[in-house]
N, C-alpha and C positions, 0 to 999 in steps of 0.2 A: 274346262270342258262343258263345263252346264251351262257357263255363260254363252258358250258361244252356241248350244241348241235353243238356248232360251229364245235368241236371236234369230235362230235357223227358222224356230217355230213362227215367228210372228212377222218374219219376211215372207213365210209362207201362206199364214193368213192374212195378212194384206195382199197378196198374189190373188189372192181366193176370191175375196172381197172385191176388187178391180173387176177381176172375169165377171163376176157375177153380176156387178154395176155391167157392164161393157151389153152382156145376156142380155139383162132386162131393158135395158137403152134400144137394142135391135128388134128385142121382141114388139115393145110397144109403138117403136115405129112399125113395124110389120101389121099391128092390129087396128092401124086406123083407116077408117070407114074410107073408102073410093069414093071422089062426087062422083052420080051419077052423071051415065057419057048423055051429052045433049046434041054432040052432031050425029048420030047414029049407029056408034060404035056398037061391032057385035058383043056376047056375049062373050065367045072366045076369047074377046082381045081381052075383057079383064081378069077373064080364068088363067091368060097367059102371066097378067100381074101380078097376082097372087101366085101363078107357082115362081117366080122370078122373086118375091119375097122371101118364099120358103125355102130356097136355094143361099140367100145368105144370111137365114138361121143356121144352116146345114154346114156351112160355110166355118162359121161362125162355131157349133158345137166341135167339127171335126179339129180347128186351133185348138178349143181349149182342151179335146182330148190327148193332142200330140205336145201340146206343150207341159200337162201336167206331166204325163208321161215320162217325156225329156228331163224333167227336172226332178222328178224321184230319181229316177236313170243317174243321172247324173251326181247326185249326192251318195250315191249306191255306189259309181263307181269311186267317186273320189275317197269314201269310207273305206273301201277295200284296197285301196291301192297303199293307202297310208298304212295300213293296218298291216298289208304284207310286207312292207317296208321296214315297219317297226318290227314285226316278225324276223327278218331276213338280218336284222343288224344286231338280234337277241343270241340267234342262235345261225350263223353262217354255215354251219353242214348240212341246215337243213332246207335249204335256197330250194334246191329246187321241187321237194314236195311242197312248200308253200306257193313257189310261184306256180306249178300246175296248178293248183287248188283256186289260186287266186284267177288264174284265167281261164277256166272252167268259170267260174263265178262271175267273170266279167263277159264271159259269151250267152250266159243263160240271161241276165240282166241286158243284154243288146237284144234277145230274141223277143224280152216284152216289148222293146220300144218298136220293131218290127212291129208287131200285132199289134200294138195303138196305131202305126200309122195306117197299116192295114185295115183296121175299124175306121179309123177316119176317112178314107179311098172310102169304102164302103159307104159309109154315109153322107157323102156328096154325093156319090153317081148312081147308087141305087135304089138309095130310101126316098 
């Protein structure tokens, strides 16, 4: 068992590490200087570049908040299903208080991945 969180752990910070390379790659393309426009482009049109940059930062934040999300979700449910499983074949009378319990557990853990994705909607169309 430790081996395999040891594992879990460090698929997870390399996950981390990626995102964050992937961030900093969009942001510093995002911060580089416009030539100035020489055929007589208005002011607008570059105000429209830069929020057209900042759009896939936003882009870009909202992934990695639905994908962290996702994949806590996801090791959350597969801990719980195992573990009721393992429950359920300890003691067989008691099936179905643990499978209520277990799915109760498994709806509260889908309603966070809701509200990540729901943050993330948010921060593409209204920030």
């Amino acid at each position: 068992m430790k081996r395999s969180v040891k594992k879990l752990v460090i698929c997870g910070f390399i996950a981390l590490m990626v995102c964050a390379l992937c961030s900093l790659v969009a942001f510093a393309a995002a911060d580089k200087p416009e030539p100035a426009p020489q055929d007589g482009t208005s002011v607008s049109q570059e105000a429209q570049t830069t929020s057209d940059n900042s759009t896939g930062s936003k882009a870009i934040a909202a992934g990695i908040c639905v994908g962290i999300a996702a994949c806590g979700a996801g090791i959350g449910m597969g801990l719980t299903t195992a573990k009721s499983s393992e429950g359920i074949s300890r003691q067989p009378e008691a099936a179905d208080k643990i499978r209520t319990n277990m799915m109760l557990g498994l709806v509260f853990i889908e309603t966070a991945i809701i509200y990540a994705l729901v943050v993330a909607i948010l921060i593409i169309f209204v920030l």
